[in-house]
DOLOZA-753672 format. One record per residue (C-alpha): chain; residue in one letter; residue number from 1; x, y, z. Coordinates in nm, 4 decimals. Example, Ala and Ser with C-alpha at 12.3 -4.5 7.8 and 13.67 -1.06 7.14 Angstrom:
# residues 2
 chain resn resi        X        Y        Z
     A    A    1   1.2300  -0.4500   0.7800
     A    S    2   1.3670  -0.1060   0.7140
END
This chain:
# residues 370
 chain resn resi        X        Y        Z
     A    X    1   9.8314  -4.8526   4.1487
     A    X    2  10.0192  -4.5468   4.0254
     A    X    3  10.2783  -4.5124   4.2888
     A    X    4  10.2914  -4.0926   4.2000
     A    X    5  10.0130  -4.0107   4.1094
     A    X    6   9.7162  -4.1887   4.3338
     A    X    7   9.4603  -4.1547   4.0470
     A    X    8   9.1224  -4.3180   4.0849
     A    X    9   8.9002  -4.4201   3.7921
     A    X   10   8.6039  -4.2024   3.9164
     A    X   11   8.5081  -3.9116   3.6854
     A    X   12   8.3151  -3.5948   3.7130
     A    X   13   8.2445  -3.3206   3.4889
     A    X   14   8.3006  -2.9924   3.5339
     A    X   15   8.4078  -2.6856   3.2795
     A    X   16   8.3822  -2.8983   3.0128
     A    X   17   8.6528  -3.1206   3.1006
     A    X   18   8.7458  -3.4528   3.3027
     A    X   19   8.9206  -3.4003   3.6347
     A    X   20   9.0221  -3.6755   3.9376
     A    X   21   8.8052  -3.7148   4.2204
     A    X   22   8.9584  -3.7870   4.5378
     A    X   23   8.8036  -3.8205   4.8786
     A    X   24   8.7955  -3.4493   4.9534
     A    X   25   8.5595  -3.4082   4.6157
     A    X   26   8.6690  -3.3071   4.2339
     A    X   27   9.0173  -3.1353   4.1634
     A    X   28   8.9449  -2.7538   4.0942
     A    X   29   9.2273  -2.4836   4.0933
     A    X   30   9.0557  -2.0947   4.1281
     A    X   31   9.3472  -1.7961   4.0900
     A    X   32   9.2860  -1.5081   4.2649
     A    X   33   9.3684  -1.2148   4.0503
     A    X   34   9.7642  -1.2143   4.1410
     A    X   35   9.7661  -1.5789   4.1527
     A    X   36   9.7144  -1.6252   3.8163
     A    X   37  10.0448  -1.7057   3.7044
     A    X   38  10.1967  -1.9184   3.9927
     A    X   39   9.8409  -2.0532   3.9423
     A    X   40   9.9315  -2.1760   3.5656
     A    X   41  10.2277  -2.2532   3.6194
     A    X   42  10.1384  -2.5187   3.9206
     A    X   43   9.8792  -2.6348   3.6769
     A    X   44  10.1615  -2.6726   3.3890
     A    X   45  10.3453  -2.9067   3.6200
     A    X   46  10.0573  -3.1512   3.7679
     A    X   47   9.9517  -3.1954   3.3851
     A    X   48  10.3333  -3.2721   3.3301
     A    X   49  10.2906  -3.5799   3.6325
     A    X   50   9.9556  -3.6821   3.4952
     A    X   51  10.1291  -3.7388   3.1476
     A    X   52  10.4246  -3.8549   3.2567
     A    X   53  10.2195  -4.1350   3.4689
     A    X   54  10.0053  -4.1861   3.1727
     A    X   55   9.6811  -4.0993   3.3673
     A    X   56   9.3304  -4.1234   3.1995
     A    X   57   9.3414  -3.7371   3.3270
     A    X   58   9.5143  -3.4604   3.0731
     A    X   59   9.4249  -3.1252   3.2231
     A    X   60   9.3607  -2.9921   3.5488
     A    X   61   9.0558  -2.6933   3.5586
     A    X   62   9.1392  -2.3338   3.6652
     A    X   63   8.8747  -2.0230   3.7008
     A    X   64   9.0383  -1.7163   3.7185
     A    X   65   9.2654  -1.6294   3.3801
     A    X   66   9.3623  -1.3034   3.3010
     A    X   67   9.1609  -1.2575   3.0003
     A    X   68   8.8818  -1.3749   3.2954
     A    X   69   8.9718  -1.2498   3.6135
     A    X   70   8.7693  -1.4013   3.9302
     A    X   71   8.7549  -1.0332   4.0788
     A    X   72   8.6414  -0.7633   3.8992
     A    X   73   8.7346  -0.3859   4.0457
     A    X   74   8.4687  -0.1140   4.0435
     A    X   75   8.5412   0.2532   4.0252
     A    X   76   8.4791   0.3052   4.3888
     A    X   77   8.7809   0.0345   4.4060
     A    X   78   8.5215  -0.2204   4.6037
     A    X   79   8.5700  -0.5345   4.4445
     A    X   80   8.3372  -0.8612   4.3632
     A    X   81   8.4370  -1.2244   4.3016
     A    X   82   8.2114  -1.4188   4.0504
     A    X   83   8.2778  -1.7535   3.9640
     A    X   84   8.2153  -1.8473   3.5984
     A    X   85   8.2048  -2.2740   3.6534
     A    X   86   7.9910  -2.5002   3.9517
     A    X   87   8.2038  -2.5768   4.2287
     A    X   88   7.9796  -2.7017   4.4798
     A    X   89   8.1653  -3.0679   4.5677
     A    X   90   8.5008  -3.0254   4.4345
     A    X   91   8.8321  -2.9879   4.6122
     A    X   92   8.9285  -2.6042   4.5632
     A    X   93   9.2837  -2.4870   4.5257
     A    X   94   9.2947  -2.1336   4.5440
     A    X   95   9.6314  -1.9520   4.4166
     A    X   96   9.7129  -1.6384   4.5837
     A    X   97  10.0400  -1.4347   4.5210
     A    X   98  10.0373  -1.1699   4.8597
     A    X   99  10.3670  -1.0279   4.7663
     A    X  100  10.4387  -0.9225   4.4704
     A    X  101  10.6326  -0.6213   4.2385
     A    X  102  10.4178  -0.6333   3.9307
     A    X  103  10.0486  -0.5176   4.0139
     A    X  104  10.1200  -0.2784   4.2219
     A    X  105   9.8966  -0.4115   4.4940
     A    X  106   9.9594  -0.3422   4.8702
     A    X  107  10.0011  -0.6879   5.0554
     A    X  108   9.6371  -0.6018   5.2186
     A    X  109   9.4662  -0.5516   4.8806
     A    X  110   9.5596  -0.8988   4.7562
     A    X  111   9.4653  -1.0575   5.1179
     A    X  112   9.0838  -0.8683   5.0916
     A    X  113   9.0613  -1.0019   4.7460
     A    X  114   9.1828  -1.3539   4.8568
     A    X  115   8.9806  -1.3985   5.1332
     A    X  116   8.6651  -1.2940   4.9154
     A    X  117   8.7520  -1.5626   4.6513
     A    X  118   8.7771  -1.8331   4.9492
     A    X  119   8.4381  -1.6883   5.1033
     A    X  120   8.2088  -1.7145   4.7403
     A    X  121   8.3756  -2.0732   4.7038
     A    X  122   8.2705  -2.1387   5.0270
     A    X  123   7.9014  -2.0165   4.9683
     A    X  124   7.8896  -2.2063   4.6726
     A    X  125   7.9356  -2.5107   4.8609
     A    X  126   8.2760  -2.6041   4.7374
     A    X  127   8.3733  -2.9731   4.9795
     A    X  128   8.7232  -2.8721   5.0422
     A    X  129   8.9053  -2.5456   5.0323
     A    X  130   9.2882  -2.5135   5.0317
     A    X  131   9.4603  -2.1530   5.0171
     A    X  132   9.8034  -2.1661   4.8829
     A    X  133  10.0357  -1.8090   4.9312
     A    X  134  10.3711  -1.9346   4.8126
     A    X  135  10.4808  -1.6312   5.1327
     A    X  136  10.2776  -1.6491   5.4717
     A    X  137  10.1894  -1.2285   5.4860
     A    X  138  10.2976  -1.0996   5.8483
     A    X  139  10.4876  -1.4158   5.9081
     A    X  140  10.7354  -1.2170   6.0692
     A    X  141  10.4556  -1.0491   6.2956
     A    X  142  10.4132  -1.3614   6.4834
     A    X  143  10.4578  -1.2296   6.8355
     A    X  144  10.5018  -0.8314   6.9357
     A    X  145  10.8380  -0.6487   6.9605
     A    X  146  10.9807  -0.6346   7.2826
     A    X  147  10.8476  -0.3125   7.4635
     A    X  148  10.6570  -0.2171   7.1536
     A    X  149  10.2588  -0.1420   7.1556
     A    X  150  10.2025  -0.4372   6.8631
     A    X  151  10.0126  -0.7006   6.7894
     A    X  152  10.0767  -1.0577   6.6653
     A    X  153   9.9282  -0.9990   6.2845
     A    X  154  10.0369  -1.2998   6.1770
     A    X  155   9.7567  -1.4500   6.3763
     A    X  156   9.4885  -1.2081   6.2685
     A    X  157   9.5869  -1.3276   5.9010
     A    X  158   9.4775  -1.6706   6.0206
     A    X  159   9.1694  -1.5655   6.1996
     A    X  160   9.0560  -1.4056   5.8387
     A    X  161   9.1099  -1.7715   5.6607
     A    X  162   8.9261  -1.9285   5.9139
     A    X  163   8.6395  -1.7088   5.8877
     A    X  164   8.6440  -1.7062   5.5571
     A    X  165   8.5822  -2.0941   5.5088
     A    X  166   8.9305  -2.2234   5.4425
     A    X  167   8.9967  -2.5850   5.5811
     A    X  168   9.3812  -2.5855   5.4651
     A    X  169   9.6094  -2.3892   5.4306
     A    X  170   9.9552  -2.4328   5.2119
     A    X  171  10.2844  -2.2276   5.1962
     A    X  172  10.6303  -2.2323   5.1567
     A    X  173  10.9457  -2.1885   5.4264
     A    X  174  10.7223  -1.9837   5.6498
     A    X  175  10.9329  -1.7504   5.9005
     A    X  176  10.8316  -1.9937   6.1695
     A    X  177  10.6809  -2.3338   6.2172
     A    X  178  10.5208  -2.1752   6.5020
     A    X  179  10.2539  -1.9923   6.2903
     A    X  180  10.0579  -2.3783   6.3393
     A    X  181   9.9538  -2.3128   6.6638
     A    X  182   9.7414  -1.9834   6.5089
     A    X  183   9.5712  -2.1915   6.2348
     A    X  184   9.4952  -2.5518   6.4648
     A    X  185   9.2730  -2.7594   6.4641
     A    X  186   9.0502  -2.5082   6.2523
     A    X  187   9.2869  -2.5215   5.9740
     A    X  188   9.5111  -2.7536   5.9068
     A    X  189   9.8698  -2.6098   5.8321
     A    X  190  10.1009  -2.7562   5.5755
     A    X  191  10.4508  -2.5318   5.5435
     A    X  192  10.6846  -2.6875   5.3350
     A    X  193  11.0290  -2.6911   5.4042
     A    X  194  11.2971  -2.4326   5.1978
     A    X  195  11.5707  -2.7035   5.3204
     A    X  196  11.4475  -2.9263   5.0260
     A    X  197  11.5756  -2.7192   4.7429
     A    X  198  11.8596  -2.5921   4.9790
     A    X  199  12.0315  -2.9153   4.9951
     A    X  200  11.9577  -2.9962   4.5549
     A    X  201  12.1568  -2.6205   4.5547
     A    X  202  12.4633  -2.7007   4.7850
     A    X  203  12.5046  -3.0796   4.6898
     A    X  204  12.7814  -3.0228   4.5439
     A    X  205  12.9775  -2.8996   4.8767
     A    X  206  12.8925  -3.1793   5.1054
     A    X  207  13.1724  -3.2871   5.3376
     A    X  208  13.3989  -3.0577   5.2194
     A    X  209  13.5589  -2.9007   5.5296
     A    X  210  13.6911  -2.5398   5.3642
     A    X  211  13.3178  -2.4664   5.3670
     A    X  212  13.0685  -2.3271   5.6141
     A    X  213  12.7219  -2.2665   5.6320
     A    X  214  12.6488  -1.9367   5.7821
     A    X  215  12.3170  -1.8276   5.9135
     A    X  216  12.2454  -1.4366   5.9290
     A    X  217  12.0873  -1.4700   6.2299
     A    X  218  11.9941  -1.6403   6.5601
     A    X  219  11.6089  -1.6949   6.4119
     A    X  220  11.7824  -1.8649   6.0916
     A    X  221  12.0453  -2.0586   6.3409
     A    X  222  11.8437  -2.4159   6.3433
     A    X  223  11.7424  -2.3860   6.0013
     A    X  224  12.1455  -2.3048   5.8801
     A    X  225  12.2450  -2.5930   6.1673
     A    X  226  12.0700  -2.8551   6.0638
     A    X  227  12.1830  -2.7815   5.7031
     A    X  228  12.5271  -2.8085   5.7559
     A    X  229  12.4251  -3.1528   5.9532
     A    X  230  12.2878  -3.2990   5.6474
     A    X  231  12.5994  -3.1814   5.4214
     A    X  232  12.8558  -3.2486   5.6761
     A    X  233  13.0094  -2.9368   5.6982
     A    X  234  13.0715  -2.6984   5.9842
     A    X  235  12.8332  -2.3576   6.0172
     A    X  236  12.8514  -2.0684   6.1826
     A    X  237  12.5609  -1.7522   6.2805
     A    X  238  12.5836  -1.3871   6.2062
     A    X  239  12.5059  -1.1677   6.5247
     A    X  240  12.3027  -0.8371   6.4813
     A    X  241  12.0798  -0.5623   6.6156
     A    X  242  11.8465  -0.3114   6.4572
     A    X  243  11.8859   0.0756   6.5614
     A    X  244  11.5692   0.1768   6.3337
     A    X  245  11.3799   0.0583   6.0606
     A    X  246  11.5513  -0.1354   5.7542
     A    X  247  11.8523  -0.0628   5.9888
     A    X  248  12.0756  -0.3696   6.0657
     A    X  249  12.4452  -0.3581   6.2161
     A    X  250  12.6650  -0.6970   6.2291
     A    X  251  12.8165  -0.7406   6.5338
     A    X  252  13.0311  -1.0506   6.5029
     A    X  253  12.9923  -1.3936   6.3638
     A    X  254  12.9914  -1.6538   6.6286
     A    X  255  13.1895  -2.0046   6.4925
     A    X  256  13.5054  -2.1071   6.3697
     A    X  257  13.5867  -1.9960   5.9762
     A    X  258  13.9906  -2.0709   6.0334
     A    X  259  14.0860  -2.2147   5.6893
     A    X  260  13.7213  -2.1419   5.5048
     A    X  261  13.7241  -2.0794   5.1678
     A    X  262  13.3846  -2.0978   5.0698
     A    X  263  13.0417  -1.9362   5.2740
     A    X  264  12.7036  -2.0529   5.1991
     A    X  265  12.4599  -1.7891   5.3978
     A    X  266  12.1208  -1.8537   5.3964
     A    X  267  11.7895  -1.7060   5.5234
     A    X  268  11.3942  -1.7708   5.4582
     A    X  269  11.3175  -1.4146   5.3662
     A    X  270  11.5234  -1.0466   5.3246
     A    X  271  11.3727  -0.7084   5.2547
     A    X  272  11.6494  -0.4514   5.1931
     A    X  273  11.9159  -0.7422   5.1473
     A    X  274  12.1296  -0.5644   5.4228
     A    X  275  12.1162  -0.8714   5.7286
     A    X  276  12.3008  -1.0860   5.4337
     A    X  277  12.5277  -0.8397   5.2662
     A    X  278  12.6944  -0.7038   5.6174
     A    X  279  12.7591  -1.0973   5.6651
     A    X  280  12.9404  -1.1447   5.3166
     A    X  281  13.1236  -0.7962   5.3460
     A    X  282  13.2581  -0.9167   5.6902
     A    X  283  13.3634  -1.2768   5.6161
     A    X  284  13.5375  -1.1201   5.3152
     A    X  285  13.6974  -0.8363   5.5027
     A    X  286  13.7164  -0.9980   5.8395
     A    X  287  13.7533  -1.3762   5.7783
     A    X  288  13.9263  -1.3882   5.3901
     A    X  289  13.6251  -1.5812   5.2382
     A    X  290  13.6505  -1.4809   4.8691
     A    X  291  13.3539  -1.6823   4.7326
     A    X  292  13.0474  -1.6519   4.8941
     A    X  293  12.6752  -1.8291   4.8148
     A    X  294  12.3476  -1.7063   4.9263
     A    X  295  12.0013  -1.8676   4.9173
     A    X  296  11.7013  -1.7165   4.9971
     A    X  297  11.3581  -1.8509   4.9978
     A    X  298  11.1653  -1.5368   5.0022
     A    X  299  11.3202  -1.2075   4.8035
     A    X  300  11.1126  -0.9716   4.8476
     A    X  301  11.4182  -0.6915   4.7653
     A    X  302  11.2454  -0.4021   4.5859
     A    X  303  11.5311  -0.2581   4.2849
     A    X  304  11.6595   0.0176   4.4948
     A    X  305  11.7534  -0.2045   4.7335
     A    X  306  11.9419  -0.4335   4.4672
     A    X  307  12.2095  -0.1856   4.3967
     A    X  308  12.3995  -0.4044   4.7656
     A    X  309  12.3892  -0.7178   4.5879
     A    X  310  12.5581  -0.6267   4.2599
     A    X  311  12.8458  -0.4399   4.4605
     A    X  312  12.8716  -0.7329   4.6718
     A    X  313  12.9291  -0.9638   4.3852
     A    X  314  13.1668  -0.7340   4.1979
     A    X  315  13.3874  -0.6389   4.5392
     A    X  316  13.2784  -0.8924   4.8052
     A    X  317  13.2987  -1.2020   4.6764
     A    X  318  12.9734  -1.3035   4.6331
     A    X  319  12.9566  -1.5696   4.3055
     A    X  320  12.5636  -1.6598   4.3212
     A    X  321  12.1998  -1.5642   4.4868
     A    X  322  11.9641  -1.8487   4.4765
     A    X  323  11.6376  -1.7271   4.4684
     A    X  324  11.2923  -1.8948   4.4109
     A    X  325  10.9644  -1.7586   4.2517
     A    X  326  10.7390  -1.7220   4.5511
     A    X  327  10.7459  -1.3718   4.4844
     A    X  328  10.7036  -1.2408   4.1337
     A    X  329  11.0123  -1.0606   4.0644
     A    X  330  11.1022  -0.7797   3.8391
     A    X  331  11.2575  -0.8530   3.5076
     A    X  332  11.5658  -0.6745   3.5117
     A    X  333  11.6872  -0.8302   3.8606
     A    X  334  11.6718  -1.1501   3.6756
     A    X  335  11.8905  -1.0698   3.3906
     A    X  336  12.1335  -1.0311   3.6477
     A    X  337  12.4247  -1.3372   3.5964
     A    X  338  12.4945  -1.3908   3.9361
     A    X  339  12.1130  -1.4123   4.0263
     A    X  340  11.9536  -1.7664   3.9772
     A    X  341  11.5566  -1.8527   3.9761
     A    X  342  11.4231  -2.1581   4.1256
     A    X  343  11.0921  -2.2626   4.0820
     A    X  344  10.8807  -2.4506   4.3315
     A    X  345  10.6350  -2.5061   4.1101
     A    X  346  10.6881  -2.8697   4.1056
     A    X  347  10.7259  -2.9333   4.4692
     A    X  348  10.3562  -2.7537   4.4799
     A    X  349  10.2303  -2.9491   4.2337
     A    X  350  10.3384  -3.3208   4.3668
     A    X  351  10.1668  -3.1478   4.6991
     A    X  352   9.8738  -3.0841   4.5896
     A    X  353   9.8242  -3.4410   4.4652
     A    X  354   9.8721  -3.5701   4.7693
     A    X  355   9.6820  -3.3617   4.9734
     A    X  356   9.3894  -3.3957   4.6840
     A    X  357   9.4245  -3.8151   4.7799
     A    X  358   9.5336  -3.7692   5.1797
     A    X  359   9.8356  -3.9006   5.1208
     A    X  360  10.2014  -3.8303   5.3054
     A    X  361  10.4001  -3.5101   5.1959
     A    X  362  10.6492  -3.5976   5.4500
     A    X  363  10.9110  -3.5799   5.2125
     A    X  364  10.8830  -3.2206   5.1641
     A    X  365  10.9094  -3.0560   5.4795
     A    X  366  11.0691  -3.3207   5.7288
     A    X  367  11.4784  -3.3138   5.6530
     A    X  368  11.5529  -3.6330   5.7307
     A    X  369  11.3765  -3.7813   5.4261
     A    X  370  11.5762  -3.5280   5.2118
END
């Protein structure tokens, strides 16, 4: 047997073409509106592996294209799904992208429109259903401020899948692991690890003791720690508070830089930019760390927030900002030298064929495999 791919000999039809069946029913990828690209481009990548491991399978289905959208908009802005292929029996992947700068849809617009796709698979009696959001929305709304009148949203988010009819649900270097305990045993949550393509970035530095990994801030500390175990270098984490909104203030950095030369800062997700670029302006000013790397899973930095990063590159130091495409990003940021795309379009794709044949995805989210 294929030892990548686990492809069995079965075959069904279904839009016209041949697709696997595993044991959760046939292999069907649906893209929501803005899912549609990530959507192709997963697909682009499991047809890669399938040729690759000269399968008897060549393409993988998708409803939901732009010249065919799933959802269609009417002019009172209510929307309706339709699906244009049979999916009662087949395991559905449906492609979501919650953030995003290119639509110009709220976070909450995509999320109605998602959970409507997942609800008119479900009613057309689809065997499996897994949502994949390359970002968990309201991650960082997992528990209320402290002596704030809030509510953990994060959980309500799950609460909507459920009810919906989704039976898994995938993402990517979610804020916390502990967003499982909202989903299970309903849903079963798979959040692959941003340590993966971390440690493929920073090879390159391991055991080299002029350079520290730096987290920017006690939430990102075991994430930045265990890091630094794996490349066998020292780290160190950025201490801050927040006076108001998008406000941050660094108030020290707590670990020994004595004789660093190089910083590698790192963080799952950044909004304004401004938790990471108070850390590089102070290990420059403070700490004499000319050459600084950042990596960020999630950048969901609008471009009037951008303007930080390029003066930290041309006065701070900073040499590179690894970013990946969970979030569609706007062209000109990526024209940018300094700013490098990584796509985890791959990782999703091996994922998927596991999950599609039950198999282990250990690899992907447990470090020690790494």
């Amino acid at each position: 047997m294929n030892t990548e791919l686990f492809i069995t000999s079965h075959k069904f039809k279904t839009l016209e073409r041949t697709i696997s069946t595993g044991p959760n029913g046939s292999l069907l990828f649906v893209a929501c509106n803005s899912g549609i690209d990530f959507a192709n481009s997963v697909k682009k990548e499991y047809e890669k592996m399938l040729k690759l491991t000269k399968s008897i399978y060549s393409e993988v289905p998708i409803i939901g294209t732009h010249e065919s959208p799933v959802t269609n908009i009417f002019s009172d802005t209510e929307t309706r799904p339709r699906l244009s292929a049979h999916v009662a029996g087949s395991d559905v992947f449906v492609f979501q992208s919650v953030h995003e700068n290119l639509s110009g849809n709220s976070v909450n617009e995509n999320i109605q429109q998602l959970l409507q796709v997942v609800r008119t698979i479900k009613a057309h009696r689809a065997q499996t259903i897994t949502v994949l959001t390359p970002y968990s929305p309201y991650s960082r709304q997992d528990k209320p401020t402290f002596m704030k009148r809030e509510a953990a949203l994060a959980s309500l988010f799950a609460d909507q899948l459920k009810i919906a009819g989704a039976d898994v649900y995938l993402t990517y270097h979610a804020h916390t692991i502990g967003l499982c305990g909202f989903y299970e045993p309903e849903i079963k949550f798979v959040a692959l690890s941003g340590l993966y393509l971390f440690l493929k970035i920073f090879e390159k530095f391991k055991e080299r003791r002029d350079v520290a990994v730096i987290s920017t801030d006690a939430g990102g500390a075991k994430f930045a720690i265990r890091l630094s175990e794996i490349l066998k270098i020292t780290y160190a984490i950025s201490s801050k508070f927040r006076r108001k909104k998008d406000d941050s203030n660094l108030i020290g950095i707590i670990g020994d830089l004595e004789d660093k030369k190089i910083a590698i800062i790192t963080d799952d997700e950044t909004v304004t930019g401004k938790s990471i670029l108070n850390t590089v302006k102070s290990i420059y000013e403070d700490h004499g760390i000319k050459e600084t790397y950042v990596a960020v899973s999630h950048l969901k930095v609008r471009k009037e927030y951008f303007d930080g990063f390029v003066e930290a590159f041309e006065k701070y130091g900073l040499k590179e900002l690894h970013i990946t495409d969970t979030i569609p990003q706007i062209p000109e940021l990526l024209k940018l030298d300094f700013v490098k795309m990584h796509s985890i379009t791959g990782i999703m794709a091996s994922t998927i064929n596991r999950l599609h044949f039950n198999r282990s995805i250990t690899e992907y989210f447990i470090e020690e495999n790494v």
